[in-house]
Short mmCIF file of the C-alpha atoms (twelve columns), coordinates in Angstrom:
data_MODEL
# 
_entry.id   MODEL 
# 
loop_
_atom_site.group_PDB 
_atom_site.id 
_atom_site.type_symbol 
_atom_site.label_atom_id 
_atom_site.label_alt_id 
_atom_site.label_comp_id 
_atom_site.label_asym_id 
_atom_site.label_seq_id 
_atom_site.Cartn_x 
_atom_site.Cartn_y 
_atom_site.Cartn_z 
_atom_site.pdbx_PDB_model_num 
ATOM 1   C CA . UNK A 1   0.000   0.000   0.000   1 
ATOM 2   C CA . UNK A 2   2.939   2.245   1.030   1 
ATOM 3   C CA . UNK A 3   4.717   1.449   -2.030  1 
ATOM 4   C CA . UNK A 4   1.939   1.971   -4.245  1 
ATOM 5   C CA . UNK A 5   1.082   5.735   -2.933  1 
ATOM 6   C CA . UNK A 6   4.940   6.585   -3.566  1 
ATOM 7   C CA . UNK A 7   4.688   5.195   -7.125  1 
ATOM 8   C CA . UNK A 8   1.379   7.401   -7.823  1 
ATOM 9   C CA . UNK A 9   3.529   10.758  -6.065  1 
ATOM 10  C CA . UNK A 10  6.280   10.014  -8.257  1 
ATOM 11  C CA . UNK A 11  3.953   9.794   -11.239 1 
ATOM 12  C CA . UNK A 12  1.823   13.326  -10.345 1 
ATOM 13  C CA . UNK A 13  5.846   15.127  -9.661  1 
ATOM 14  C CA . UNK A 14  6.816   13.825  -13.189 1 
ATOM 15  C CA . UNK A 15  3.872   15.539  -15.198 1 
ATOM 16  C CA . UNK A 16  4.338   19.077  -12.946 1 
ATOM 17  C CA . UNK A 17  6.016   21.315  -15.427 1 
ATOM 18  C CA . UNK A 18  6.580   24.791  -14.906 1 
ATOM 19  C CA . UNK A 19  3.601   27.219  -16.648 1 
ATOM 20  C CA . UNK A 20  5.324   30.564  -18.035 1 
ATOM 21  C CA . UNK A 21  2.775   33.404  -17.729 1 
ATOM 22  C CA . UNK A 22  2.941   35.611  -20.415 1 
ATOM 23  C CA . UNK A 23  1.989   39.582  -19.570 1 
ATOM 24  C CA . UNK A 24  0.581   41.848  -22.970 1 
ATOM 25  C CA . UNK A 25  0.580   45.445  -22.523 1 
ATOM 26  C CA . UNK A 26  -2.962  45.755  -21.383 1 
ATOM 27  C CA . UNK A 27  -1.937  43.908  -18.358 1 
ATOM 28  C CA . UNK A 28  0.781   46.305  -17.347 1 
ATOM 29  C CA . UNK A 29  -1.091  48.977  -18.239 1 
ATOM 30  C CA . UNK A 30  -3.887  47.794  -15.518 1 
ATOM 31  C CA . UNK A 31  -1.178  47.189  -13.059 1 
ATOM 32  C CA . UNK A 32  0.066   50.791  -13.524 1 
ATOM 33  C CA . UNK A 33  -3.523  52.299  -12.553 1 
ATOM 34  C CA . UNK A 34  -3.708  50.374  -9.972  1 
ATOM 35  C CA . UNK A 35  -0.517  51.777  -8.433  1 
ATOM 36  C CA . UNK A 36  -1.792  55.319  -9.976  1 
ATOM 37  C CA . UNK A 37  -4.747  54.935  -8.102  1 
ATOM 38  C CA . UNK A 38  -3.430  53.462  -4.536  1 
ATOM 39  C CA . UNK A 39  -1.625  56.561  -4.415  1 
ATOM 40  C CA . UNK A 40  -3.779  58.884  -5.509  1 
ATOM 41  C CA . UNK A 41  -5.657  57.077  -2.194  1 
ATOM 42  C CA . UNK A 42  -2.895  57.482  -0.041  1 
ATOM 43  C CA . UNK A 43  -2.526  61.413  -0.914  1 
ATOM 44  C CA . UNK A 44  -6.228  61.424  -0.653  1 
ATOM 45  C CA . UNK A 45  -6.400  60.174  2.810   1 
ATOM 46  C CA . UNK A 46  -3.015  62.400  4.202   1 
ATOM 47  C CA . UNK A 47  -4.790  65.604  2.667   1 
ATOM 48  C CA . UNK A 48  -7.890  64.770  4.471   1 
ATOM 49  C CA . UNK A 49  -5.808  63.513  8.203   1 
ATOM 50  C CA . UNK A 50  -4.178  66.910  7.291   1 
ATOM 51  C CA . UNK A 51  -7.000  69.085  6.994   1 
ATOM 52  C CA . UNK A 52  -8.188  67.582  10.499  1 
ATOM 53  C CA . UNK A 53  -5.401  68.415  12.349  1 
ATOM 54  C CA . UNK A 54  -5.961  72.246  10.939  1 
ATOM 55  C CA . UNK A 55  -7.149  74.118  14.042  1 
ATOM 56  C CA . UNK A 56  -7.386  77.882  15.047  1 
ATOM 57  C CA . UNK A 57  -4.853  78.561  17.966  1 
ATOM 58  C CA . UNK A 58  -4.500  82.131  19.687  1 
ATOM 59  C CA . UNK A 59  -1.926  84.440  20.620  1 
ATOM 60  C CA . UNK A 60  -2.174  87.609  22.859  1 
ATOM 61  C CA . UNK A 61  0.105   90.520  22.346  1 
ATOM 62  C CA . UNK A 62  -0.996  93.200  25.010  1 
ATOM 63  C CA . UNK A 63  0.133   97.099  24.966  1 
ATOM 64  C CA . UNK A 64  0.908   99.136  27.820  1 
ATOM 65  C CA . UNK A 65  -0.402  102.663 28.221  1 
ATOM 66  C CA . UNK A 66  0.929   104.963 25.842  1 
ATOM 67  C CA . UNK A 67  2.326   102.800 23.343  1 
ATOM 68  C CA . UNK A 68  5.042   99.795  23.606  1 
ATOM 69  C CA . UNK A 69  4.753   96.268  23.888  1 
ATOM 70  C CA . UNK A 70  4.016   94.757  27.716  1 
ATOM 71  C CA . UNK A 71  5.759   91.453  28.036  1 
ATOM 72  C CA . UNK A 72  4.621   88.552  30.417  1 
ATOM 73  C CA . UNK A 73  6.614   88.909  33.557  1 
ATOM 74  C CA . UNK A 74  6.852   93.434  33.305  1 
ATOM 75  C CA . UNK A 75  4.849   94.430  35.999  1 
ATOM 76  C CA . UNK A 76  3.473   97.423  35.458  1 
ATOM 77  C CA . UNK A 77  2.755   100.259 37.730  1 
ATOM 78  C CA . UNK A 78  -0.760  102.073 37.353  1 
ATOM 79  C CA . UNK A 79  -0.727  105.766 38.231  1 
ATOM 80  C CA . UNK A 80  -2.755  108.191 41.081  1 
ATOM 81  C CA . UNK A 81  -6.564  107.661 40.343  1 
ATOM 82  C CA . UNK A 82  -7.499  108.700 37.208  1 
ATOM 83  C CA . UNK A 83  -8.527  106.351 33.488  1 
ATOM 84  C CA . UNK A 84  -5.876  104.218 31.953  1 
ATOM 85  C CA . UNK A 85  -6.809  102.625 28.602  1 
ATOM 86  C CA . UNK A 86  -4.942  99.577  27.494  1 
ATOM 87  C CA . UNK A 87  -5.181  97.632  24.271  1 
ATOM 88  C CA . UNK A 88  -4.852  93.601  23.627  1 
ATOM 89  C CA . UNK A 89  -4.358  92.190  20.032  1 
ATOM 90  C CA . UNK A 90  -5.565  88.798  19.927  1 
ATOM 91  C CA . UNK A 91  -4.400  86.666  16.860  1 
ATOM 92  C CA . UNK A 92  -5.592  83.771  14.769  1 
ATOM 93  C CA . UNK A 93  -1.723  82.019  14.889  1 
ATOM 94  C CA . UNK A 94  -3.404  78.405  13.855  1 
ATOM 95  C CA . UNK A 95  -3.953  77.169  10.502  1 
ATOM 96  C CA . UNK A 96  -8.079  77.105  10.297  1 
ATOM 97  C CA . UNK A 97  -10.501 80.200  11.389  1 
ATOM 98  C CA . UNK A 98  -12.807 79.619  14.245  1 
ATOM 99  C CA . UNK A 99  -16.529 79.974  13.532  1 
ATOM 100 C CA . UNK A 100 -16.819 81.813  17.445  1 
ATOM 101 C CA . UNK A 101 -14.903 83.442  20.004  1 
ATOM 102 C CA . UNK A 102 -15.625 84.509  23.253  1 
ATOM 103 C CA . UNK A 103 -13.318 86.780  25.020  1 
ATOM 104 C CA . UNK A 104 -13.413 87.944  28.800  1 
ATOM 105 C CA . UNK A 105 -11.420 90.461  30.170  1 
ATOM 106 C CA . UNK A 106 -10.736 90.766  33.618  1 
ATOM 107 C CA . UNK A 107 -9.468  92.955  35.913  1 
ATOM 108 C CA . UNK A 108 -9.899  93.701  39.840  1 
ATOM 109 C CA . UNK A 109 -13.089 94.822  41.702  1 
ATOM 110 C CA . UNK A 110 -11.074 97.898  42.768  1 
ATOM 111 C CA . UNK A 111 -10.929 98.744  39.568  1 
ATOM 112 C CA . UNK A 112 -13.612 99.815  37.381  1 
ATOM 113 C CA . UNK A 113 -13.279 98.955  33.661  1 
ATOM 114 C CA . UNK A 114 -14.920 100.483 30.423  1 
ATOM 115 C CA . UNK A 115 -15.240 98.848  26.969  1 
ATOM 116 C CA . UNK A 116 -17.270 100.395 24.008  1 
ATOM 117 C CA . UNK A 117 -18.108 97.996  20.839  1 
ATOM 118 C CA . UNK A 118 -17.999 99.214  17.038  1 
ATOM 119 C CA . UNK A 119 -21.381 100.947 17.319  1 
ATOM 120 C CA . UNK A 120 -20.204 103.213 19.906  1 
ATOM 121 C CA . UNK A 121 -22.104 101.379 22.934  1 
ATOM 122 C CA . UNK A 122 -20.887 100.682 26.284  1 
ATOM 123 C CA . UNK A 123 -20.251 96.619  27.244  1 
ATOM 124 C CA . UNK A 124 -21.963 95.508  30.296  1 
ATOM 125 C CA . UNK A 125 -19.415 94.527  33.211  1 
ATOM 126 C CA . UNK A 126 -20.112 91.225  35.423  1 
ATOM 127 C CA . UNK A 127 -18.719 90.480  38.755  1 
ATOM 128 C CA . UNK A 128 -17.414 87.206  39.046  1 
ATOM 129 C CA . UNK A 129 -14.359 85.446  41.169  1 
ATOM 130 C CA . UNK A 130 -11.417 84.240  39.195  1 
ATOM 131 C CA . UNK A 131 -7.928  82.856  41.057  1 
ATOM 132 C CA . UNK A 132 -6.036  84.190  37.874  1 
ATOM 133 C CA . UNK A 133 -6.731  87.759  38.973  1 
ATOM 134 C CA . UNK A 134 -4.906  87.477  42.083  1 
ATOM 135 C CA . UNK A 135 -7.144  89.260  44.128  1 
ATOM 136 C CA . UNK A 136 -8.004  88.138  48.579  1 
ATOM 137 C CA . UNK A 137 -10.801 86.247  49.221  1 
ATOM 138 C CA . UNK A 138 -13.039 88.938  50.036  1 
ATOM 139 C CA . UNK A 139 -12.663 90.585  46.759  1 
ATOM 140 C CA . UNK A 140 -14.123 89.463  43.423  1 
ATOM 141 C CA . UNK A 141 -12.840 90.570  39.818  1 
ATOM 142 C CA . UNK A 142 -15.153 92.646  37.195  1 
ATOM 143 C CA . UNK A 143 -15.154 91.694  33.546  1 
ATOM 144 C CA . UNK A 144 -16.408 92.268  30.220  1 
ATOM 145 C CA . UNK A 145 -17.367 89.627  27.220  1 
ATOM 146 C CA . UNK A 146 -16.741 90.993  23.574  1 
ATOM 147 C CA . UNK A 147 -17.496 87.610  20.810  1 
ATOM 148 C CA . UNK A 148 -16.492 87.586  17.412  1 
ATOM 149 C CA . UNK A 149 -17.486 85.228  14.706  1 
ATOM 150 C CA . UNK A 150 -14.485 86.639  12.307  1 
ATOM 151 C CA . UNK A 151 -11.232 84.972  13.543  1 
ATOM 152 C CA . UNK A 152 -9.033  84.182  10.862  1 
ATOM 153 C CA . UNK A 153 -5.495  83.418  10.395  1 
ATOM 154 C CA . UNK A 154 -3.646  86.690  9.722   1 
ATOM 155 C CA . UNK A 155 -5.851  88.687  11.173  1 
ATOM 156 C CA . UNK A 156 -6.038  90.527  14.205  1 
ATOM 157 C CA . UNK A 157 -8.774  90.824  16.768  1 
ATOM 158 C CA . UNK A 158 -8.166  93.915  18.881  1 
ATOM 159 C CA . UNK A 159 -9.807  94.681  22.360  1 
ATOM 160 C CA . UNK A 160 -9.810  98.015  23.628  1 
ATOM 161 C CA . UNK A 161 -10.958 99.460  27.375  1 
ATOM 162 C CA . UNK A 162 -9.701  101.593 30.372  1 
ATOM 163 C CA . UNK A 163 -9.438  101.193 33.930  1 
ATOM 164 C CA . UNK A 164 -10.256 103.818 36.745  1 
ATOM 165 C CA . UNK A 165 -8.741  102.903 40.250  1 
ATOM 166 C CA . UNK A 166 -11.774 102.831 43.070  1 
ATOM 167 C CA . UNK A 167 -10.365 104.149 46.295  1 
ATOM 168 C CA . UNK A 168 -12.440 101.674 48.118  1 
ATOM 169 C CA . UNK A 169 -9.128  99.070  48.144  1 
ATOM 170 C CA . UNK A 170 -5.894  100.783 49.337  1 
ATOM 171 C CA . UNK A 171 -3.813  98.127  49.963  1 
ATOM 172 C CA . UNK A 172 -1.681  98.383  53.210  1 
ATOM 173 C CA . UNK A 173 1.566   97.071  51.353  1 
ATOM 174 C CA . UNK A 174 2.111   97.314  47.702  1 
ATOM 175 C CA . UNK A 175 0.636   93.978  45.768  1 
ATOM 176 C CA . UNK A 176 0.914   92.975  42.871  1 
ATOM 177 C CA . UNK A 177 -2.833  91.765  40.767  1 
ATOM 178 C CA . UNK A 178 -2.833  90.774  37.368  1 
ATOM 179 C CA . UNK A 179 -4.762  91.994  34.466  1 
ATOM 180 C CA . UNK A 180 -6.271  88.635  32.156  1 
ATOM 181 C CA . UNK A 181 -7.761  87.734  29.066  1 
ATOM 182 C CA . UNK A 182 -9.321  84.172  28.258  1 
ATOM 183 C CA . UNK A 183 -10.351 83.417  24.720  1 
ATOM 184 C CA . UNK A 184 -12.903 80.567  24.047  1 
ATOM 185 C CA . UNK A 185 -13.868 78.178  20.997  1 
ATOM 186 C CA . UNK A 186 -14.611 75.171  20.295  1 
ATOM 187 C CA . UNK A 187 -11.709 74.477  18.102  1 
ATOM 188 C CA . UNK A 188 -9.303  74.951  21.003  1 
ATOM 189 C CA . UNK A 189 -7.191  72.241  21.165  1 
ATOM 190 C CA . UNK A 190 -6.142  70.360  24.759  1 
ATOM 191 C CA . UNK A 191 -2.582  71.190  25.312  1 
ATOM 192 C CA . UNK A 192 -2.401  74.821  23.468  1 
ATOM 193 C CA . UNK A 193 -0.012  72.532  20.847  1 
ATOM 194 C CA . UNK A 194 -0.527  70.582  17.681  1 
ATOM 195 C CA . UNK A 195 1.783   69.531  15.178  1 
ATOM 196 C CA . UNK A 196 0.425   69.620  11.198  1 
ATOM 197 C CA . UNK A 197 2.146   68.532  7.944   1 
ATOM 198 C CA . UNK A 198 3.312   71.235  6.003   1 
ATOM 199 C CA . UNK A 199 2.330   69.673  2.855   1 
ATOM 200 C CA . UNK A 200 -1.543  70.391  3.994   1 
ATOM 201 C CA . UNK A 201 -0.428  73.662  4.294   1 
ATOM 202 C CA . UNK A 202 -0.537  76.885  1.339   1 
ATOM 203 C CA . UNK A 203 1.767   79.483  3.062   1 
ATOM 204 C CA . UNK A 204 4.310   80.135  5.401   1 
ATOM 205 C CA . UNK A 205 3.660   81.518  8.518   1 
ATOM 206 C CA . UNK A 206 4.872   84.332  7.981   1 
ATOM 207 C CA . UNK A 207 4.138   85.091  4.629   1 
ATOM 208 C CA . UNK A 208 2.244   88.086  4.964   1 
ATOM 209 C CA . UNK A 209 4.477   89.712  7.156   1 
ATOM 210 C CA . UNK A 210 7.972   88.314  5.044   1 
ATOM 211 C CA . UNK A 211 9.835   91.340  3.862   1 
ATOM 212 C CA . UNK A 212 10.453  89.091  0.523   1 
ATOM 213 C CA . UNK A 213 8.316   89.715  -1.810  1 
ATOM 214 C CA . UNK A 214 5.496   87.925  -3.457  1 
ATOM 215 C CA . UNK A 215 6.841   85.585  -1.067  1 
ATOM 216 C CA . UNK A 216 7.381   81.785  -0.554  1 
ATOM 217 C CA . UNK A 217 5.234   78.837  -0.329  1 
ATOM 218 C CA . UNK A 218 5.755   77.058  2.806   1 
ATOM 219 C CA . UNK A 219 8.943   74.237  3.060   1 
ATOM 220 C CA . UNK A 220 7.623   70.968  2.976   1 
ATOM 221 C CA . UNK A 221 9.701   69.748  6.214   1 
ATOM 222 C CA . UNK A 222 9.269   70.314  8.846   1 
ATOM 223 C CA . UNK A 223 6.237   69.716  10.018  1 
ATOM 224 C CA . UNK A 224 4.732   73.137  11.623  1 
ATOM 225 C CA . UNK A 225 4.326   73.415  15.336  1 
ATOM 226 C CA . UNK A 226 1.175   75.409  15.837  1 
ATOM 227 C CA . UNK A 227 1.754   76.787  19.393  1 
ATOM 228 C CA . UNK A 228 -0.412  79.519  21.435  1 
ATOM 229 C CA . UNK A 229 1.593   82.537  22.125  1 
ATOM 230 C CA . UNK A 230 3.499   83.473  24.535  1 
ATOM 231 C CA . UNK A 231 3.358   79.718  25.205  1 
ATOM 232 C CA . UNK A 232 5.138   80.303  28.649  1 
ATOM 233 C CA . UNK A 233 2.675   82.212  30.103  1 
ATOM 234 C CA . UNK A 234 -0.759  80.898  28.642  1 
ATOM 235 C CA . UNK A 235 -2.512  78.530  30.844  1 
ATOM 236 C CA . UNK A 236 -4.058  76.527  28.091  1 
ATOM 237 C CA . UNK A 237 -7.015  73.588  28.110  1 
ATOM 238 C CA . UNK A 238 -9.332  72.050  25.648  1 
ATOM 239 C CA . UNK A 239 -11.645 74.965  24.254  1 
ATOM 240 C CA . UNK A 240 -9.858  77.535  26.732  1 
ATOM 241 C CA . UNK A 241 -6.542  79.941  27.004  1 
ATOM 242 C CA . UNK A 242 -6.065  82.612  29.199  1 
ATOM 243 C CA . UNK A 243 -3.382  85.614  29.365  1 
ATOM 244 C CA . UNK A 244 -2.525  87.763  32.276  1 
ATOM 245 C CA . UNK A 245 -0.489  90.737  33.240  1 
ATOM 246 C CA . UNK A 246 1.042   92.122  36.067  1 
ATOM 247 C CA . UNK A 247 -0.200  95.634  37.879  1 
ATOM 248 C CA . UNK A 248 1.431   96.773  41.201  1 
ATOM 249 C CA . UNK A 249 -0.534  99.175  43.346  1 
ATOM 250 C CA . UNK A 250 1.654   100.947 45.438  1 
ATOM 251 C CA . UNK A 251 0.884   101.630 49.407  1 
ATOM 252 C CA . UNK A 252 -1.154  104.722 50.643  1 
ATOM 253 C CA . UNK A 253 -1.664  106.007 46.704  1 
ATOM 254 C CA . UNK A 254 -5.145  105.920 47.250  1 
ATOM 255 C CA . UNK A 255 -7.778  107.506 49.641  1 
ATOM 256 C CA . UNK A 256 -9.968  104.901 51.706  1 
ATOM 257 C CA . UNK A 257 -13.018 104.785 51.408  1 
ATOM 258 C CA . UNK A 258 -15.210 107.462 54.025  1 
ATOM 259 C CA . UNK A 259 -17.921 105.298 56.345  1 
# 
């Protein structure tokens, strides 16, 4: 039996003979759309991942009284009573616009604070508490909220109003408080951080700006690091960033309050 199932393998390997397949140009021509069109999928589907990690980020630049640019850790010393005005530029430093924006900015309850929008109309001030303000326990912080449903990339959002100091709150020894400014949107990301390929991307950052002129399309490596700005100083979470500036009251500069 054993022999006779070794004969019949012996018989079957004898008749195997190699088949040579013969390719006519139609056939390559079907294998080459076929790679064509894989990577026509693959650039396809990177475009699209791309175009999902495109998300509006913000950056605050904030100007001191009188001109100049106030950095993060200047503390700034406000004057005898009387109206300050200040200015913060808020920009669209992401790569996708944000359909709304929410912006709240706060300042002490010792102080008050004045905004006016486009038409010329006063903002309505809120009381509130807020630990990034700095202020005791017993004292809350006043704020205003100014929305915008135009922020774009390369364009600024600006946010004007003045402070009077109340003498209701002269502080014993001088202190320092902080001026803020939160921004909200849904397309905030987490960490205030996202990296994008720079093939999904048109223009360099700083394109408009680039004394070269038209200007350069964007390198393709490497990858752009969309970051909030100043990203030392901005206390970011998902759909949330906040910016905040020093003020220093000095002792005995204002008059208490009379009973």
């Amino acid at each position: 039996m054993l022999a006779g199932g070794v004969l019949a393998a012996s018989l079957i390997a004898d008749k195997v003979v190699p088949v040579q397949v013969h390719r006519d140009v139609w056939d390559w021509v079907l294998f080459g759309l076929a790679v064509l069109a894989a990577a026509a999928a693959a650039v396809a589907l990177l475009t699209w991942w791309s175009k999902l990690r495109r998300i509006p980020e913000v950056g605050f630049r904030w100007q001191k009284p009188g001109g100049g640019v106030w950095m993060p850790e200047e503390k700034l010393r406000l004057p005898g009573p009387g109206n300050v005005g200040f200015r913060v530029a808020l920009d669209n430093v992401g790569a996708a616009a944000a359909s709304l924006v929410v912006v709240n900015v706060m300042v002490p309850d010792f102080l008050s604070v004045q905004s006016w929008d486009r038409d010329g109309k006063e903002r309505r001030v809120y009381e509130s508490s807020d630990v990034a303000i700095g202020c005791p326990p017993d004292h809350n912080v006043r704020f205003f909220v100014v929305r915008t449903e135009e922020f774009v990339p390369a364009i600024a959002f600006f946010v004007e109003f003045s402070v009077t100091v109340q003498p209701t709150y002269p502080p014993d020894t001088p202190r320092t408080f902080y001026f803020a400014v939160s921004a909200e949107s849904e397309g905030f990301s987490r960490s205030g951080h996202r990296c994008i390929p720079s093939f999904g991307l048109a223009r360099h950052p700083e394109f408009w700006s680039n004394e070269e002129w038209p200007g350069k399309p964007f390198p393709w490596w490497p990858p752009r690091q969309i970051k909030t700005r100043p990203r030392e100083t901005v206390r970011a979470g998902p759909g949330r960033r906040i910016d905040r500036r020093p003020v220093v009251l000095d002792a005995g500069t204002y008059i208490p309050a009379q009973d």
